[in-house]
C-alpha positions in Angstrom: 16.0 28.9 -43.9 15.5 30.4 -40.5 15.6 27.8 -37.5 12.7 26.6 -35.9 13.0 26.6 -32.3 11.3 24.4 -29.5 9.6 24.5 -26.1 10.7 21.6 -23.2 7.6 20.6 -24.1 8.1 19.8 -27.8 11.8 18.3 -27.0 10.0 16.0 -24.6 7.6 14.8 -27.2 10.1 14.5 -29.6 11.5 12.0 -27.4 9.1 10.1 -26.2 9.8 11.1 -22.3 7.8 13.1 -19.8 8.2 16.5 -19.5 9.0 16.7 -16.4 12.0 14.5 -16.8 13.4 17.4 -19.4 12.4 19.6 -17.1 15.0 18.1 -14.0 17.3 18.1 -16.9 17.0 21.8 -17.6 17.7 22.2 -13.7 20.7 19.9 -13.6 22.2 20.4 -16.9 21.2 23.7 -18.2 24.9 25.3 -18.0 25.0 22.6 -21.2 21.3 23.6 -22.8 21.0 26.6 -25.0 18.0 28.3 -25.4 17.1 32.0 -26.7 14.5 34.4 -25.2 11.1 34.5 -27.2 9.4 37.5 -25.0 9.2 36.4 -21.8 9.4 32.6 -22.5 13.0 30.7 -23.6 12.9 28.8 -26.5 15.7 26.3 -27.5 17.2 25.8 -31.0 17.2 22.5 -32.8 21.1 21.7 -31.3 19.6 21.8 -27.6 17.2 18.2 -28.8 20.5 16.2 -29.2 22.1 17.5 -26.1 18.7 16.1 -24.3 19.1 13.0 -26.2 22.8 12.9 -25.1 21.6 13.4 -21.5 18.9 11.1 -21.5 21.1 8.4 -22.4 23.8 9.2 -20.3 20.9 9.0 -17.4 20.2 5.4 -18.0 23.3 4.0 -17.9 25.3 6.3 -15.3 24.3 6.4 -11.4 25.3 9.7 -10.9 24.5 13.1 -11.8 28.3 13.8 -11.8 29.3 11.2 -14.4 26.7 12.2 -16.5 27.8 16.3 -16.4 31.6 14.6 -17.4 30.5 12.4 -20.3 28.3 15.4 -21.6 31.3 17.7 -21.5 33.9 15.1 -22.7 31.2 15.0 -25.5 30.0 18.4 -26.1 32.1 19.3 -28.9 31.0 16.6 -31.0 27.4 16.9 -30.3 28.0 20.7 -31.6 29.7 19.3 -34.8 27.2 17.1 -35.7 24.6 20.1 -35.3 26.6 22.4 -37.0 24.2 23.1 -40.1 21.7 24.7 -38.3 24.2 27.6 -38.1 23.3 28.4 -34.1 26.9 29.3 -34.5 26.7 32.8 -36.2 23.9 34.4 -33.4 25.4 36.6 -31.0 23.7 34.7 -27.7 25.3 31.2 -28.7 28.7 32.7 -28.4 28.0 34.1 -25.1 26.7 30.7 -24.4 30.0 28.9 -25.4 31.6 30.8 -23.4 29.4 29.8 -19.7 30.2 26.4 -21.5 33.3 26.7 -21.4 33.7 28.2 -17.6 31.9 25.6 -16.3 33.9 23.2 -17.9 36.8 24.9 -16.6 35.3 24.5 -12.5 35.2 21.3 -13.6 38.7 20.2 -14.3 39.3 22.3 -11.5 37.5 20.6 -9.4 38.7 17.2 -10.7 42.6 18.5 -10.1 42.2 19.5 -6.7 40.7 16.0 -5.8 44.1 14.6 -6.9 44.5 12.6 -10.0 42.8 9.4 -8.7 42.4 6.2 -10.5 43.5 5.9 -14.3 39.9 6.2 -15.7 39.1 9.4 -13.7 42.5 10.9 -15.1 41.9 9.9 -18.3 38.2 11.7 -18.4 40.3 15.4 -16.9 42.4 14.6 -20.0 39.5 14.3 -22.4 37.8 17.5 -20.4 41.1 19.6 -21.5 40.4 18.5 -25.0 36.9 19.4 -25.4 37.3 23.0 -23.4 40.1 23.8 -26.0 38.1 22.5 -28.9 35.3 24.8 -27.4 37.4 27.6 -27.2 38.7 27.2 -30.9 34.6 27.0 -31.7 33.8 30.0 -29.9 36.3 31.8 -31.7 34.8 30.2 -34.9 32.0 32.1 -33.9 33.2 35.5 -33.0 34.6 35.5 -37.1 31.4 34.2 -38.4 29.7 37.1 -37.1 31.7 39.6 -38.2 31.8 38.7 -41.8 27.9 38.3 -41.2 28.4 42.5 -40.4 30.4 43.1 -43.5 28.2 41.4 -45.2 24.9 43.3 -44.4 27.1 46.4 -45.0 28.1 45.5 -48.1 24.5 44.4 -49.2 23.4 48.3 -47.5 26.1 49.8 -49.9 24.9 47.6 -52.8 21.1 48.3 -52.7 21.9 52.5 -52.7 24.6 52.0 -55.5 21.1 50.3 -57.3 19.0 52.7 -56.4 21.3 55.5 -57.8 21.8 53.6 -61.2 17.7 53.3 -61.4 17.7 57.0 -60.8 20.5 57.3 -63.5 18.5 55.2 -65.7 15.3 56.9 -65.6 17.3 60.2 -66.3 18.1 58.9 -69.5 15.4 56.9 -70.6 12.1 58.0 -68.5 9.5 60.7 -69.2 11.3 63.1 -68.4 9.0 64.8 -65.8 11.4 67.3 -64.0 10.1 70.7 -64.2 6.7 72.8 -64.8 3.5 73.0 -62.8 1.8 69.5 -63.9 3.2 66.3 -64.9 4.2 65.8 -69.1 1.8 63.9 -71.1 4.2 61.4 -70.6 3.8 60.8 -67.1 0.6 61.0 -67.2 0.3 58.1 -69.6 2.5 55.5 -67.2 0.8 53.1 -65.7 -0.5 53.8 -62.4 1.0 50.9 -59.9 1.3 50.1 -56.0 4.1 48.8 -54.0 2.9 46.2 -51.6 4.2 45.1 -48.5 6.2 41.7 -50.3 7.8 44.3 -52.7 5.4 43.2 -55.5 4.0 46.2 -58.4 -0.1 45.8 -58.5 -1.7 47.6 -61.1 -4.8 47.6 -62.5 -6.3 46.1 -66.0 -9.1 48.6 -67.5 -11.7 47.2 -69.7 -9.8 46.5 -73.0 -7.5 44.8 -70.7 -5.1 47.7 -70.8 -3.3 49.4 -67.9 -4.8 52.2 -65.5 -2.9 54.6 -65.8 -2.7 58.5 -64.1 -4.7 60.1 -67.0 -7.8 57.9 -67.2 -7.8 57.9 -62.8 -7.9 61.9 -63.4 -11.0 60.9 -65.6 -12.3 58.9 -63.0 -11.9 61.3 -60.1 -13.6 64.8 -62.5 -16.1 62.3 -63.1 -17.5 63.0 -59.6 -18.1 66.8 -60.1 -21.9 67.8 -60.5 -25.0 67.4 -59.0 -23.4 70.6 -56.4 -20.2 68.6 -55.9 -16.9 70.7 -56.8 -13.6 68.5 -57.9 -10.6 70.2 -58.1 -7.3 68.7 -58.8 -4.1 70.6 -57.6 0.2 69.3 -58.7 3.1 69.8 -57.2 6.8 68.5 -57.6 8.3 67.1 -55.2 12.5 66.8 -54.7 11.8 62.8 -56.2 7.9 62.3 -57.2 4.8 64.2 -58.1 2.7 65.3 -55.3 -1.8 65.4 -56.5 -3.9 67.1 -54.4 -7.5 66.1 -54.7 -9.9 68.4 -53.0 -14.0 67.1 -53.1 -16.6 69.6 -51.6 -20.4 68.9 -51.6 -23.2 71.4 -51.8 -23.2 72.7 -48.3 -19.5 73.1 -48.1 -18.1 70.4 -46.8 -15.4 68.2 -48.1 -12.5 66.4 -48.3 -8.4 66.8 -49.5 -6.8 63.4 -50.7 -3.1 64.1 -50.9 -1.1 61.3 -53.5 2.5 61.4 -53.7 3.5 59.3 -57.5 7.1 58.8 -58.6 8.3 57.8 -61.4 9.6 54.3 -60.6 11.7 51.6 -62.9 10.4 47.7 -61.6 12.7 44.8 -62.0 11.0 44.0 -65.1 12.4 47.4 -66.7 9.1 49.5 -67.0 8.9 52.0 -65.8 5.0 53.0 -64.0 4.0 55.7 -61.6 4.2 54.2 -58.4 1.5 55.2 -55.5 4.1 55.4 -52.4 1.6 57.5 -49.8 -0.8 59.1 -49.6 -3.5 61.3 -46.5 -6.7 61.8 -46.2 -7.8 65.3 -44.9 -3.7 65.0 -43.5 -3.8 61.8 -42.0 -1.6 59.6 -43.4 -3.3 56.5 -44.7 -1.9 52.8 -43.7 0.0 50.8 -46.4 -3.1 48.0 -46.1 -6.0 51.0 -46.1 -3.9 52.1 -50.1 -4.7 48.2 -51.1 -8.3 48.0 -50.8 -8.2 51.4 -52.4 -6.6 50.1 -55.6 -8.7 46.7 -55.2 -12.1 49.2 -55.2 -10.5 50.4 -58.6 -10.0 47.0 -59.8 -13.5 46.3 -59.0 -14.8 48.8 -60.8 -12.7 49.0 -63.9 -12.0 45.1 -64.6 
């Protein structure tokens, strides 16, 4: 499930403080905040809420900005841990921002050392700083490996999907229509249903009257039917490296017209049937949009259901 992020605004209402208050705390803590760029705007995953919280209540019982910046840091780590399911880890920008974490924790200690070691509870928060930068630092590294098994991941699901796609290929070879060669589809092809991809990956067909599939032969009958009456139809195929290519050409009386240009392949869906799938198609050779080849197929559900 893909994290939500948040705007100051929704952290403040979140928890019950003004917005402005999240706001000073963006300006005085935001080496410590996360957030990710949303166009022009930042956004901030769901991790960034308990660091506010943390800061918040840090701010009512610390008087100074500086103690609460050293109990945030000596505490960072575990607020990270206790976030760690919503997988911030594994993006690219929250390693660079583990990193500015850890520099300015870094200044810090510095700045703590060269002040001397002072009294036993101020040594005792440089030693709790060490630990948090170095469990940090073991986190940020956590990080750097989580994204690159994420890349050998998409890699290996890249490799996958073509392996699947040459086994379909394979598979139509031996059981499809065989529609290789020759001038016009087999009776065959003709005969498959006649499908459309859509944009969620789902096959639409159409039922006929008789509730039986639409398939290429009886949309041939349905395009001739609009000879006559001084209209010329006339239907052109061509094979393609991978599909069948139909060329519709519709003139009227007077000479003008229209080409409508179909490219069907032979396609095997995850349900193992194999259809004639529309995958583009132009009109006078303007390609037509994926939503525009829809209504097309709706207008032939319409009129044949």
């Amino acid at each position: 499930m893909a994290r939500r992020c948040m705007s100051l605004r929704e952290i403040a209402r979140k928890l019950d403080i003004p917005p402005s208050t999240v706001a000073s705390y963006k300006d005085r803590f935001g080496d410590y905040i996360p957030f990710e760029r949303d166009g022009n705007r930042r956004v901030y995953p769901p991790v960034a809420l308990d660091i506010v919280r943390e800061i918040r209540r840090a701010s009512e019982r610390m008087a100074t900005t500086d103690e609460v910046e050293r109990h945030i840091a000596a505490h960072y780590a575990d607020i990270l841990a206790a976030a760690e399911g919503d997988c911030q880890c594994a993006t690219p920008d929250f390693t660079a921002f583990l990193s500015r974490v850890v520099e300015r924790m870094s200044c810090l200690l510095r700045r703590q050392c060269e002040g001397g070691e002072g009294p036993p509870a101020q040594a005792e928060d440089v030693e709790a700083l060490r630990e948090e930068v170095a469990a940090l630092r073991k986190l940020a590294g956590s990080a750097k490996g989580s994204e690159r098994r994420i890349r050998r991941l998409r890699e290996q699901n890249s490799r996958l999907k073509a392996e699947k796609r040459e086994l379909e290929q394979l598979l139509l070879s031996a059981i499809g229509t065989g529609a290789t060669r020759g001038k016009a589809p087999p009776s065959s092809f003709l005969d498959l249903p006649l499908v459309i991809r859509s944009s969620e990956g789902e096959f639409l067909g159409v039922l006929s009257r008789g509730r039986r599939r639409f398939n290429v032969r009886k949309f041939l009958t349905h395009v001739r039917r609009g000879a006559g009456g001084g209209r010329t139809v006339k239907v052109q195929w061509t094979r393609g490296e991978d599909h069948w290519r139909l060329a519709v050409q519709l003139r009227g009386s007077s000479g003008e017209g229209r080409e409508y240009v179909m490219h069907l392949t032979e396609t095997l869906t995850p349900m193992r049937n194999i259809v004639a799938c529309l995958g583009a198609m132009a009109v006078d050779g303007q390609e037509v949009p994926a939503r525009y080849m829809v209504d097309f197929f709706r207008r032939i559900r319409d009129e044949f259901a």
